[in-house]
C-alpha positions in Angstrom: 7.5 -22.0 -8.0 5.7 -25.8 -8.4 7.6 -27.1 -5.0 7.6 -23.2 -3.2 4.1 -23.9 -1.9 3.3 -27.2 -1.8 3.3 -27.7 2.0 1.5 -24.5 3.9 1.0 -26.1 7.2 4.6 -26.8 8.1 4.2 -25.9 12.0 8.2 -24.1 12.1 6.0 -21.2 13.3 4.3 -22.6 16.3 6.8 -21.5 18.6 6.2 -17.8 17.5 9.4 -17.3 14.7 9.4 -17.4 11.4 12.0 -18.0 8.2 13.5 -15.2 5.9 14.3 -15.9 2.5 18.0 -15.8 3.6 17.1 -19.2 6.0 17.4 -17.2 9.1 14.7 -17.9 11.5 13.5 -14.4 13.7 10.5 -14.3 16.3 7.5 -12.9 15.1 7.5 -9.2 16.7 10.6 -8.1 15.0 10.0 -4.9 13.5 11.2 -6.6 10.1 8.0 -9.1 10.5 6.1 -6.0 12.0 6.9 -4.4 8.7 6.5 -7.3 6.1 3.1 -7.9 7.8 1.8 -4.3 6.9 2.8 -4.5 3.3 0.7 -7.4 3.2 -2.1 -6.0 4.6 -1.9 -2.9 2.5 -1.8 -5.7 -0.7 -4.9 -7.1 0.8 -6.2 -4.0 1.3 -5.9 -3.0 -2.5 -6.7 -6.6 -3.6 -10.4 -5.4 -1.2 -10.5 -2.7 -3.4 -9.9 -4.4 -6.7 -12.9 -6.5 -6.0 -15.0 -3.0 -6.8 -16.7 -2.4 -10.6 -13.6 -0.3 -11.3 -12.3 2.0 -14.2 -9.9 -0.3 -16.0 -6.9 2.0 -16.3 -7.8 2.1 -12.1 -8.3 -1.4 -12.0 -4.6 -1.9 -14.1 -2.5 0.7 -11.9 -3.6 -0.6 -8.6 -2.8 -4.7 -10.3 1.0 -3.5 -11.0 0.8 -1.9 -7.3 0.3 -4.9 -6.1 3.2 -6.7 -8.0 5.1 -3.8 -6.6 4.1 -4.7 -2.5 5.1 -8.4 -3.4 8.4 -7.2 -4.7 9.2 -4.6 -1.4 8.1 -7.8 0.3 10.6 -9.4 -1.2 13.0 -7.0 -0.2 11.9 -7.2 3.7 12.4 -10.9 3.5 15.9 -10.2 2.4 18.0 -8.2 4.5 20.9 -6.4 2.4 18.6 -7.4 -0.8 17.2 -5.0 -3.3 13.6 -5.0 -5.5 12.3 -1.9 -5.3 14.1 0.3 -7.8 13.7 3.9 -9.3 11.5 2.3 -11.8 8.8 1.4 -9.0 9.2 5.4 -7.8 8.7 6.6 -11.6 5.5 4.5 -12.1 4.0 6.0 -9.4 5.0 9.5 -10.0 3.4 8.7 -13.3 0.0 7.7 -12.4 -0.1 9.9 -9.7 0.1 13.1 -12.9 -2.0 10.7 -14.9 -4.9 10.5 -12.4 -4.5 14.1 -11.0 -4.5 15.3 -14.1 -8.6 15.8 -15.0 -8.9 16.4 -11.4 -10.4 19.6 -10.1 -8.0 21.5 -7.6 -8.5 21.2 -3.8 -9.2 24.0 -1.9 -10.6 22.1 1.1 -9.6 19.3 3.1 -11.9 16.1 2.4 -13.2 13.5 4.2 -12.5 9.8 4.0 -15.9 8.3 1.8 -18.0 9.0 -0.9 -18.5 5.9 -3.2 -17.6 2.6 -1.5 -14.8 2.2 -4.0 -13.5 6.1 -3.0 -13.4 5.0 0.6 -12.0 1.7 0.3 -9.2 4.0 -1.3 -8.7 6.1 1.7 -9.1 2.9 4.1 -5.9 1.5 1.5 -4.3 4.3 1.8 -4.4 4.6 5.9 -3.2 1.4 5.7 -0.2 2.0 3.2 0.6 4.9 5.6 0.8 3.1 8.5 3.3 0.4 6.5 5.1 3.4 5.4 5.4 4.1 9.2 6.6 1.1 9.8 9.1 0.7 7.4 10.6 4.1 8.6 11.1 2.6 12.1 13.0 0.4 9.9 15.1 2.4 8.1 16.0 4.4 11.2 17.2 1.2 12.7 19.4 0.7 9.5 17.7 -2.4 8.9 15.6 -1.0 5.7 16.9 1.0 2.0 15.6 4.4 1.7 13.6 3.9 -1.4 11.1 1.3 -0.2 9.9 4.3 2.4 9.8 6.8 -0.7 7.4 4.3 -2.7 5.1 3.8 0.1 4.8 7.9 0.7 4.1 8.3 -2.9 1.9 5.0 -3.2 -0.1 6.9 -0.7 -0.8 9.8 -2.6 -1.8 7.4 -5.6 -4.4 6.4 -3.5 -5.3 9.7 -2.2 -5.6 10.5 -5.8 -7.5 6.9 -6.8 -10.2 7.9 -4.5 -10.8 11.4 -5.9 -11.4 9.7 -9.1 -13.1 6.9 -7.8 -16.0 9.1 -6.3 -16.6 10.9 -9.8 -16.4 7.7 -12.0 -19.4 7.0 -9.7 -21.2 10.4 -10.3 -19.8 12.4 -7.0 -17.6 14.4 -6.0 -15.1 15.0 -2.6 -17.0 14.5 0.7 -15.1 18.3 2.0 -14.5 18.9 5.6 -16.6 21.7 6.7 -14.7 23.2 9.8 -16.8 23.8 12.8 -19.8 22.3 11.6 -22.7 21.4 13.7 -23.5 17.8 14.2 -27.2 16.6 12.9 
């Protein structure tokens, strides 16, 4: 890694393509760019979020999610090549009962917000489903493996989860959707 970042201003992009790991040089609006672009946005997104006072066991799922993005990134940048593994899938599975489990069952829809942490959750998890959307645009072009578009479903139920518990580490509850309600 000492020599992988030593230049960042190397100008190859200027004319609107950039490299793949493989060496191959694509223009910027390929869907495989598209698609490595909203992974790292999601990763910024939860590296937003991380910046909250958060639960540590919180705070430690959403750090290995983000080693996770960097490896499906990986895996974008390296058609034919593959990170994300079963093990990535089980993880989340497992927080996703870890986090759930203490949590009260929903019986309403609820609305994006709550604590600033709880809706930085829902604004990561938007994100990781619009990535997941993009990645399936992909897939159906054969040009992505099936369970990169798995992890990013499940990642955004994680989330979905996260912000749940996010609102009552900070004292509140779900923000629920009250159908037909009047405005003021």
């Amino acid at each position: 890694m000492a020599n992988r970042l030593s230049k960042i201003v190397t100008r190859t992009g200027d004319d609107g393509s950039t490299g793949l790991a493989s060496g191959e040089r694509i223009t910027k609006d390929q869907p495989r760019i598209a698609a490595m672009g909203d992974v790292d946005e999601l990763n910024s997104t939860i590296g937003l979020l991380l910046s909250e006072n958060l639960p540590a066991a919180v705070g430690e799922a959403l750090a290995g999610v983000q080693h996770d993005l960097f490896d499906l990134g990986g895996e974008l940048s390296l058609p034919g090549h593959t990170l994300v593994t079963e093990t990535h899938l089980a993880r989340i599975d497992a927080l996703i009962e870890q986090f759930n489990a203490d949590l009260p069952p929903l019986r309403e829809f609820i609305l994006p917000g709550g604590s600033r942490a709880a809706a930085l959750a829902h604004v990561a998890r938007t994100v990781c489903r619009r990535a997941e959307r993009t990645l399936v645009s992909l897939r159906q072009g054969g040009d992505a493996q099936a369970l990169p578009v798995q992890y990013l479903n499940r990642l955004s139920d994680l989330l979905f989860v996260l912000a749940r518990v996010l609102n009552r580490a900070d004292g509140g509850n779900d923000v629920l959707w009250q159908q037909g309600r009047k405005p003021g």
